[in-house]
PAPA-121622 format. One record per residue: x negated, y, z of N, C-alpha, C in turn. Coordinates in Angstrom, 2 decimals. Last residue first. Layout:
# PAPA-121622
{nc1 X | nc2 Y | nc3 Z | cac1 X | cac2 Y | cac3 Z | cc1 X | cc2 Y | cc3 Z}
...
***
This chain:
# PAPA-121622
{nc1 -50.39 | nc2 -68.68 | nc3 114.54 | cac1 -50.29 | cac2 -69.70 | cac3 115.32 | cc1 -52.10 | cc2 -70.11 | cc3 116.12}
{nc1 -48.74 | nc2 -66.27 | nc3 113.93 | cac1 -50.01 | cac2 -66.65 | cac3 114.11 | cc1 -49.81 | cc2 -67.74 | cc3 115.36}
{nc1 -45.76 | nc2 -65.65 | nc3 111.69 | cac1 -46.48 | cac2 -66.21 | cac3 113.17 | cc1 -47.74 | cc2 -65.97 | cc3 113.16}
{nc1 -44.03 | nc2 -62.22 | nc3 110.90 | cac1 -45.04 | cac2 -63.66 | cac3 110.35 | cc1 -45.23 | cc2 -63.65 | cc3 111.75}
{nc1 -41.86 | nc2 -59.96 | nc3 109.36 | cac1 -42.27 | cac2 -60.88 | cac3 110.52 | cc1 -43.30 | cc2 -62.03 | cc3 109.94}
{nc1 -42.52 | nc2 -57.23 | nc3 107.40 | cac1 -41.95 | cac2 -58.47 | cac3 107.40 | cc1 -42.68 | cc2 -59.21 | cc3 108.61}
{nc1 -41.89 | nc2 -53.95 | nc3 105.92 | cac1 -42.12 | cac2 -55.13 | cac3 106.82 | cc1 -41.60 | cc2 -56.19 | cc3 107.01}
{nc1 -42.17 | nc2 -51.40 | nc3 103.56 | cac1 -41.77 | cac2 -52.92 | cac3 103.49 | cc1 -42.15 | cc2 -53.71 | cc3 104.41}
{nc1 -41.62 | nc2 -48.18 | nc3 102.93 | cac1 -42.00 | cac2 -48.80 | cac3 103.91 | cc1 -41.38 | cc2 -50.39 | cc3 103.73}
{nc1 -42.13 | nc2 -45.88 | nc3 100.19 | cac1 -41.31 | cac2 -47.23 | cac3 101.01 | cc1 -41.92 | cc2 -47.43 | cc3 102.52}
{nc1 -43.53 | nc2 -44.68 | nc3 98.63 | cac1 -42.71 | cac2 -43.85 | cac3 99.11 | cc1 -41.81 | cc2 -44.94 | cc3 99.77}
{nc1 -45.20 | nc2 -46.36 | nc3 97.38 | cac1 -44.18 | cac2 -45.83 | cac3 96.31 | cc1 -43.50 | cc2 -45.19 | cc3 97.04}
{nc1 -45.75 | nc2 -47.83 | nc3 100.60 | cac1 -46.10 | cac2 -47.80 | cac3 99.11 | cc1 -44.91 | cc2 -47.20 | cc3 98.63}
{nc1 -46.98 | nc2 -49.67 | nc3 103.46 | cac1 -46.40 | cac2 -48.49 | cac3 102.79 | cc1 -46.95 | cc2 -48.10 | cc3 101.35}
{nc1 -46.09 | nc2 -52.49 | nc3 104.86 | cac1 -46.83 | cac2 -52.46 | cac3 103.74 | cc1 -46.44 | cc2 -50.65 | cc3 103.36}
{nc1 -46.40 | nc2 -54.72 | nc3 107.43 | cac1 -45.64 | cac2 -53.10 | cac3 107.05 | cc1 -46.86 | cc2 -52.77 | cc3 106.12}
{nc1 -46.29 | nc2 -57.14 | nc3 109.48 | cac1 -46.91 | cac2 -56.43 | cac3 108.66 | cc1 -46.08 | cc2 -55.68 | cc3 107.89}
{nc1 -45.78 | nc2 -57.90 | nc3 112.77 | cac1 -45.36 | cac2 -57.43 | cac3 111.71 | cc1 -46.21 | cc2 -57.25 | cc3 110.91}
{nc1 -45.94 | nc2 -61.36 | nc3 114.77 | cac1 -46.51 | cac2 -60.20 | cac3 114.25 | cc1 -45.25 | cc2 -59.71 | cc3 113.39}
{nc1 -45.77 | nc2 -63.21 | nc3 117.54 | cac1 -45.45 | cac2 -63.26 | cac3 116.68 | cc1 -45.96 | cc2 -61.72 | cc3 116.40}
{nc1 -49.25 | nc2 -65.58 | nc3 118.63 | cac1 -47.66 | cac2 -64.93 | cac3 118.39 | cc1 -47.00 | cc2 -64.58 | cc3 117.68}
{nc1 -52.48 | nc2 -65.66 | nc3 119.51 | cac1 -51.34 | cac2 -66.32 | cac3 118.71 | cc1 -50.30 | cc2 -65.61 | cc3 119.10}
{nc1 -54.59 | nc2 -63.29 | nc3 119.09 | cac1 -53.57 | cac2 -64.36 | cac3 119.58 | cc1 -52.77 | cc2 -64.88 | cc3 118.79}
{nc1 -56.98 | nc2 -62.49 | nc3 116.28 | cac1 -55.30 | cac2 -62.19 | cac3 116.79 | cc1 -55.07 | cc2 -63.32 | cc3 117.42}
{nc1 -58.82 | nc2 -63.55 | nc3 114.70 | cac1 -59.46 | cac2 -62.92 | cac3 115.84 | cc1 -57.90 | cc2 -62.76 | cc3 116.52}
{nc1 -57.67 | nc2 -64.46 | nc3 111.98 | cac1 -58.13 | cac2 -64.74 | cac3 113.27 | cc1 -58.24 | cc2 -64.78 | cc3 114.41}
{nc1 -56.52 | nc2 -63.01 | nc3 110.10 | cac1 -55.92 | cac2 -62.75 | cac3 111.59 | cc1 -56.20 | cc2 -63.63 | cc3 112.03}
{nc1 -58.00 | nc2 -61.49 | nc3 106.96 | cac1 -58.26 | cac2 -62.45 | cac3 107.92 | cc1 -57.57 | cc2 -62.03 | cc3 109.67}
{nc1 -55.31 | nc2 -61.43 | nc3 104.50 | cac1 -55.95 | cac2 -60.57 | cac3 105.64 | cc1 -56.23 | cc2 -61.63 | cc3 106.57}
{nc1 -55.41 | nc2 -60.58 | nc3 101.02 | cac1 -55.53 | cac2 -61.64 | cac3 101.51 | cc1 -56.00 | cc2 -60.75 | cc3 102.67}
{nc1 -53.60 | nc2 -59.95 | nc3 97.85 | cac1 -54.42 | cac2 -59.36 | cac3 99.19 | cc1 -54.68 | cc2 -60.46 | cc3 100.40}
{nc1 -52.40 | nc2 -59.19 | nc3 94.86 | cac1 -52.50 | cac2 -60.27 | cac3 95.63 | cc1 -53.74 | cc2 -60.20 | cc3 96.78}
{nc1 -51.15 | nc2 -56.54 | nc3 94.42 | cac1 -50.74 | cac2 -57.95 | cac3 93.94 | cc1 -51.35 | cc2 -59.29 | cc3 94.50}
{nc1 -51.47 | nc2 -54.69 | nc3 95.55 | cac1 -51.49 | cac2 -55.47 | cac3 96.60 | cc1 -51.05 | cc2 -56.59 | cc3 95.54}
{nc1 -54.62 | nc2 -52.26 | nc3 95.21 | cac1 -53.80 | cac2 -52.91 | cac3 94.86 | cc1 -53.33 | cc2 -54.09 | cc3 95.44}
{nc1 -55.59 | nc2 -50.56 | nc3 97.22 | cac1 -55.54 | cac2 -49.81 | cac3 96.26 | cc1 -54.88 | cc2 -50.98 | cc3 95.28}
{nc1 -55.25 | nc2 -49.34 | nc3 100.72 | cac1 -55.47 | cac2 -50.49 | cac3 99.62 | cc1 -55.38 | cc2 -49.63 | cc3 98.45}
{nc1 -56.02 | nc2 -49.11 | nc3 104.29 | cac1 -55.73 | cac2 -48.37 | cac3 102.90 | cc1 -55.99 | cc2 -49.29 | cc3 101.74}
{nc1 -55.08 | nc2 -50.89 | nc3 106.96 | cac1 -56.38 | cac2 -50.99 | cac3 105.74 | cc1 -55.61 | cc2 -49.78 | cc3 104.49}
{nc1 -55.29 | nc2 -52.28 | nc3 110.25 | cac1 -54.83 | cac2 -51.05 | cac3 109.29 | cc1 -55.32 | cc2 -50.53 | cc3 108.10}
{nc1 -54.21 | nc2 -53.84 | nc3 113.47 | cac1 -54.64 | cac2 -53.79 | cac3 111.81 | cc1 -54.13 | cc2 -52.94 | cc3 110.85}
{nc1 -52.36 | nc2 -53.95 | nc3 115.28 | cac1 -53.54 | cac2 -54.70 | cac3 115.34 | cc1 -54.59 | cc2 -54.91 | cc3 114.17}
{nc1 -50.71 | nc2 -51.42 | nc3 116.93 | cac1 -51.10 | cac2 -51.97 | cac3 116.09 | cc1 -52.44 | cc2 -52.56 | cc3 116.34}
{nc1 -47.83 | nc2 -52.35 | nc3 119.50 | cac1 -49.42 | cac2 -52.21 | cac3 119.26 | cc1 -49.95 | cc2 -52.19 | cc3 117.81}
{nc1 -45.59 | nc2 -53.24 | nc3 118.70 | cac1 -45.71 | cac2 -51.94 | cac3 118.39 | cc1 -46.98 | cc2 -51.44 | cc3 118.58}
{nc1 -45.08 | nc2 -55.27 | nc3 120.65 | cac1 -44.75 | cac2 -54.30 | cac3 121.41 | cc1 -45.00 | cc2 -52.99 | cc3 120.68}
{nc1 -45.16 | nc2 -57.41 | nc3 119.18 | cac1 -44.01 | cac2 -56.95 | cac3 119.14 | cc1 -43.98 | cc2 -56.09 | cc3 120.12}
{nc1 -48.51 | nc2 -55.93 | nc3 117.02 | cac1 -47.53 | cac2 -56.79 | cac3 117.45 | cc1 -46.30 | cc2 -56.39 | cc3 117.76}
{nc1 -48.55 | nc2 -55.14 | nc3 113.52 | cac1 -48.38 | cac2 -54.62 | cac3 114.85 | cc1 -47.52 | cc2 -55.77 | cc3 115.48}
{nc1 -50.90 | nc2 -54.15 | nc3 110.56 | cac1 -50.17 | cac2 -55.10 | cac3 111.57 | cc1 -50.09 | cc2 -54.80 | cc3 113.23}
{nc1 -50.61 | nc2 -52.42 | nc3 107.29 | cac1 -50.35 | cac2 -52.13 | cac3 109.49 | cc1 -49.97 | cc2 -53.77 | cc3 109.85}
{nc1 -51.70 | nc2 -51.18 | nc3 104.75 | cac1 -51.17 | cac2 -52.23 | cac3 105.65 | cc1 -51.44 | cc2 -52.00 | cc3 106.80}
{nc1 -50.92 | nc2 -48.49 | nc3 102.05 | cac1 -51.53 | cac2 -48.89 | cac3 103.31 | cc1 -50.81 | cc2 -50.15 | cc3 104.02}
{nc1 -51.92 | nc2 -47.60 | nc3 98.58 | cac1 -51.01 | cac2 -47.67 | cac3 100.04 | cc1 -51.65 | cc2 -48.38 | cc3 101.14}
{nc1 -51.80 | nc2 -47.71 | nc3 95.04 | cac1 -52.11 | cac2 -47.57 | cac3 96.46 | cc1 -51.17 | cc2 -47.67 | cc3 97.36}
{nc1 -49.89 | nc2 -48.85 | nc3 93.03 | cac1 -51.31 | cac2 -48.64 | cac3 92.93 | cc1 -52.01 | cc2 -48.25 | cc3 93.97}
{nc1 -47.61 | nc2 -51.18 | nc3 92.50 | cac1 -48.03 | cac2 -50.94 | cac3 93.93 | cc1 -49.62 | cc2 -50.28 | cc3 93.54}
{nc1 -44.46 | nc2 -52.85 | nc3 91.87 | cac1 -45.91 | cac2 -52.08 | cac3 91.16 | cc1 -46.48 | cc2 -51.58 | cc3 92.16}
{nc1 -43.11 | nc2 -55.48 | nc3 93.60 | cac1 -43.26 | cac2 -54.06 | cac3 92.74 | cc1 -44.30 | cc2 -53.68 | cc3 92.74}
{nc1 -44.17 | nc2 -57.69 | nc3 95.32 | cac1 -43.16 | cac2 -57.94 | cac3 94.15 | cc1 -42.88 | cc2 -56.85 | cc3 93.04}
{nc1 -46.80 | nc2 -58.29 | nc3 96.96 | cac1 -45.66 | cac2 -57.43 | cac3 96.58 | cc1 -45.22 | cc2 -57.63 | cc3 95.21}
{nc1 -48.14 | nc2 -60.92 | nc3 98.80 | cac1 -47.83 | cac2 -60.40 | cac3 97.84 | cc1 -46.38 | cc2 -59.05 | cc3 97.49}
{nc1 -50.61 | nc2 -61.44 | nc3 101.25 | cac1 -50.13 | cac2 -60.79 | cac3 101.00 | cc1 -49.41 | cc2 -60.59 | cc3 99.58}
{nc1 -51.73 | nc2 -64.11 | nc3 103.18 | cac1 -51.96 | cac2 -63.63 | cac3 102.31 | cc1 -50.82 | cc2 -62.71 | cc3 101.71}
{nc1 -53.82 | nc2 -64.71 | nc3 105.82 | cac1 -52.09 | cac2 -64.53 | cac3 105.31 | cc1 -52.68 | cc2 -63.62 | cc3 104.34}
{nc1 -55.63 | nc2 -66.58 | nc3 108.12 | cac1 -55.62 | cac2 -65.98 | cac3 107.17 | cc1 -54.43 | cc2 -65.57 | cc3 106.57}
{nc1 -55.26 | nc2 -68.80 | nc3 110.26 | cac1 -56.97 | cac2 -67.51 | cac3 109.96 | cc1 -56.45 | cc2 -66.45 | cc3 109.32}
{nc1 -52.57 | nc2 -69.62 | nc3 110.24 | cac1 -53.68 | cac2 -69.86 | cac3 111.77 | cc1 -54.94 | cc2 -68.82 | cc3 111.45}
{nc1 -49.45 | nc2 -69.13 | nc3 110.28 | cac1 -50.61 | cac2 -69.30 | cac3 110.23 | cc1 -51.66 | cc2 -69.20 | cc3 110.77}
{nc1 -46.15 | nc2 -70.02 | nc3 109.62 | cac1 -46.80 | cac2 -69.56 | cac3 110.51 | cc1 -48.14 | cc2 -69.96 | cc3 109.61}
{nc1 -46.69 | nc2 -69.03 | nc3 106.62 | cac1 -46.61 | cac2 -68.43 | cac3 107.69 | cc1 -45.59 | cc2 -69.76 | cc3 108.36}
{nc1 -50.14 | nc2 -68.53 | nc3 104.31 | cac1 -48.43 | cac2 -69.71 | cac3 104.78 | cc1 -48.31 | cc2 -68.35 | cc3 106.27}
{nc1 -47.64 | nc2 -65.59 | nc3 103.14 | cac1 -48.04 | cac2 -67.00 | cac3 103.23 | cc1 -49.24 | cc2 -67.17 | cc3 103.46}
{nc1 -45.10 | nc2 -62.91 | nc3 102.77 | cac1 -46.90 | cac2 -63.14 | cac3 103.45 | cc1 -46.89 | cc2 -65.01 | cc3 103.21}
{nc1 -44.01 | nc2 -60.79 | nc3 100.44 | cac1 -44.25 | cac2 -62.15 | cac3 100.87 | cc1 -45.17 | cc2 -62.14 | cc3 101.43}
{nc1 -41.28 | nc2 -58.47 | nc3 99.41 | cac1 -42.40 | cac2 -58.59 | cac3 100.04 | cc1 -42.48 | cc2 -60.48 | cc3 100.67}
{nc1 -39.21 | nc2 -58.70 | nc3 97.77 | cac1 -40.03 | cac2 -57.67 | cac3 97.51 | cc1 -41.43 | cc2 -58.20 | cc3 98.28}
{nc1 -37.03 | nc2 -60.74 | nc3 98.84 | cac1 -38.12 | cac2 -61.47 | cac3 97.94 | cc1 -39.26 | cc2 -60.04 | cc3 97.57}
{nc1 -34.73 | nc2 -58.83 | nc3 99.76 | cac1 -35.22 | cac2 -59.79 | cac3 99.96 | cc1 -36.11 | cc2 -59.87 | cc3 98.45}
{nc1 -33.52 | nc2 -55.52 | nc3 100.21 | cac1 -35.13 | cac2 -55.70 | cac3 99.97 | cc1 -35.72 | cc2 -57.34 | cc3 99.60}
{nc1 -31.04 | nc2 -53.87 | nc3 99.20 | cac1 -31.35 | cac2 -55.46 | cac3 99.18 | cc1 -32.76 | cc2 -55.28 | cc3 98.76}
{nc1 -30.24 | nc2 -51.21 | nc3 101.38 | cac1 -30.77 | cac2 -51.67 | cac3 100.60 | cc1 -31.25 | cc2 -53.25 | cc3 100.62}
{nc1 -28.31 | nc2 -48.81 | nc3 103.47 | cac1 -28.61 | cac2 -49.99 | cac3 103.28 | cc1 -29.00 | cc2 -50.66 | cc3 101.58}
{nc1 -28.90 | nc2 -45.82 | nc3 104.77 | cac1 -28.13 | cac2 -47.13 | cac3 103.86 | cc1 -28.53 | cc2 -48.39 | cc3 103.08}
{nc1 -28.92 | nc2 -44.74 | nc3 107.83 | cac1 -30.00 | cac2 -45.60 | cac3 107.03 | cc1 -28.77 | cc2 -45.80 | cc3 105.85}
{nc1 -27.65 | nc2 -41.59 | nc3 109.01 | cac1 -27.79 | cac2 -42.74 | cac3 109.17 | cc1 -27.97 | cc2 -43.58 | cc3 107.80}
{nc1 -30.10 | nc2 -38.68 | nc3 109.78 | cac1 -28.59 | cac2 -39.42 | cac3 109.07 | cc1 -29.11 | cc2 -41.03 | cc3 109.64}
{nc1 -31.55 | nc2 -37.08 | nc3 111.58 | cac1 -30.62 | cac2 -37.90 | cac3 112.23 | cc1 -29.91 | cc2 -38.63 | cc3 111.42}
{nc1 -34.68 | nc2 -35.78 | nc3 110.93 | cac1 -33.25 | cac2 -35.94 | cac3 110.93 | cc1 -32.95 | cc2 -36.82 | cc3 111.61}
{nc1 -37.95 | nc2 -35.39 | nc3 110.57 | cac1 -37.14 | cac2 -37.07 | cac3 110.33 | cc1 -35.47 | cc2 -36.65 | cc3 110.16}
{nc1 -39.44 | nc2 -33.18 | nc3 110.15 | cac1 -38.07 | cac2 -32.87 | cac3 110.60 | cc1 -37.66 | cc2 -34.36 | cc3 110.23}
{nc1 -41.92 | nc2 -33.55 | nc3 108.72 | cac1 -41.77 | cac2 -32.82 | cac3 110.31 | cc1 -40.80 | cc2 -32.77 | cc3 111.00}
{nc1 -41.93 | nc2 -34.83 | nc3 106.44 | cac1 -42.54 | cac2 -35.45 | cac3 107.73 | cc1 -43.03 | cc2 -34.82 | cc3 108.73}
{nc1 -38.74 | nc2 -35.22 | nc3 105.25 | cac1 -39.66 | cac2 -34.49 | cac3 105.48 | cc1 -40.70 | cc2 -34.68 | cc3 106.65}
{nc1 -37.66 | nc2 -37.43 | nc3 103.28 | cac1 -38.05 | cac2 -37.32 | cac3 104.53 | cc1 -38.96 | cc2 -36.42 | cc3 104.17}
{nc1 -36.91 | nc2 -38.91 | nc3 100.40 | cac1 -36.13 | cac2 -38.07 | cac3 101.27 | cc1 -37.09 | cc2 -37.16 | cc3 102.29}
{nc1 -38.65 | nc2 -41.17 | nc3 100.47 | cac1 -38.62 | cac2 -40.18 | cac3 99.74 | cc1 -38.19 | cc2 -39.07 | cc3 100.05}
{nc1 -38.66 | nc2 -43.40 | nc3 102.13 | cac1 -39.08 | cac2 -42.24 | cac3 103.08 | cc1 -38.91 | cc2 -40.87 | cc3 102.02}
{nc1 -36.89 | nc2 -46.16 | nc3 102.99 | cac1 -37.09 | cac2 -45.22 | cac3 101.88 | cc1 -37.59 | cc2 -43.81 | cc3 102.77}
{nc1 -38.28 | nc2 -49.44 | nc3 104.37 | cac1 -37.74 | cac2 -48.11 | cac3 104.92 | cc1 -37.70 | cc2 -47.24 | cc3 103.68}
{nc1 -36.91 | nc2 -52.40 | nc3 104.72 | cac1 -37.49 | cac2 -51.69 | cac3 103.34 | cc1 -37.18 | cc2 -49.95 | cc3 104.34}
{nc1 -37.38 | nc2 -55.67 | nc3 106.18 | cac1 -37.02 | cac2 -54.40 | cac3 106.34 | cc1 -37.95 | cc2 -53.84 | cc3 105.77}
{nc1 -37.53 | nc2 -58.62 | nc3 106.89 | cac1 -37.64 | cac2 -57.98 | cac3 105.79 | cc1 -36.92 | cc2 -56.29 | cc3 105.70}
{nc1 -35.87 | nc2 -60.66 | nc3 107.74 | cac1 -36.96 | cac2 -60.46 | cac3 108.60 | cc1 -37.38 | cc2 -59.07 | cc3 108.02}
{nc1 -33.51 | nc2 -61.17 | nc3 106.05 | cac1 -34.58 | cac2 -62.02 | cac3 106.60 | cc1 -35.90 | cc2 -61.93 | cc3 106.86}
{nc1 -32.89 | nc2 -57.83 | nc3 105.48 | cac1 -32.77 | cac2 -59.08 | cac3 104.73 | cc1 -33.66 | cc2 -59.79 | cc3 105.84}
{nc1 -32.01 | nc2 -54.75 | nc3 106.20 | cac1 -32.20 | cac2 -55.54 | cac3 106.28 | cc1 -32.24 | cc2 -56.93 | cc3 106.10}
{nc1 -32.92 | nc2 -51.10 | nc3 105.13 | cac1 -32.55 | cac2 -52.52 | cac3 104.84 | cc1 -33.21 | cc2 -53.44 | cc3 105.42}
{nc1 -32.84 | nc2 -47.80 | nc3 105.17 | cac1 -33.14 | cac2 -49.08 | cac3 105.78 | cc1 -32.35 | cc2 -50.03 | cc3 105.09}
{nc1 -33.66 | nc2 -43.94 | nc3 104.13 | cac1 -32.59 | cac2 -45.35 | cac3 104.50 | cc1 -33.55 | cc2 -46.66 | cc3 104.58}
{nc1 -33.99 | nc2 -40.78 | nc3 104.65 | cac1 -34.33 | cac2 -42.11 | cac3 103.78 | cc1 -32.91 | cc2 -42.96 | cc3 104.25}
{nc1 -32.56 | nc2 -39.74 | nc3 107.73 | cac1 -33.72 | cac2 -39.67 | cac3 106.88 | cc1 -33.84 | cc2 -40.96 | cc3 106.10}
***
């Protein structure tokens, strides 16, 4: 189903393809996602700020720790520049997963 890419931390899922009853079995091909997606500063301590690199008129953010808990989940309506208070979050390490245009874009960040 779709396909995957991996760049420095930075994984692009394509879901166009995908039917979202039958995922399949193919295997991912690979796509150059680096610089699409940015959180800063990272590591960080209150706040991360969000930029996407492509056009983006809606979609949704997920933060999940590394067990896949999610710890955050907002419907958006533009991500050129988004800002998410992770305060209240331990410290460790996180994902954020941006879905848009029929993508999926995650990227590792600290909370320090």
């Amino acid at each position: 189903c779709g396909s995957v890419s991996t760049t420095d931390s930075i994984w692009v899922y394509s879901l166009a393809h995908c039917d979202s009853m039958n995922m399949g079995n193919s295997v991912p091909t690979l796509i150059d996602a680096a610089g699409i997606l940015k959180i800063f500063p990272d590591p960080a301590v209150s706040k991360i700020k969000i930029e996407l690199s492509e056009q983006v008129q809606c979609g949704a953010v997920m933060i999940t720790d590394l067990t896949g808990r999610r710890c955050y989940i907002q419907t958006m309506q533009h991500f050129s520049d988004h800002e998410i208070d992770i305060s209240k979050l331990p410290a460790g390490m996180y994902f954020l997963s941006v879905e848009a245009n029929g993508s999926i874009y995650r990227k590792r960040f600290e909370k320090i």
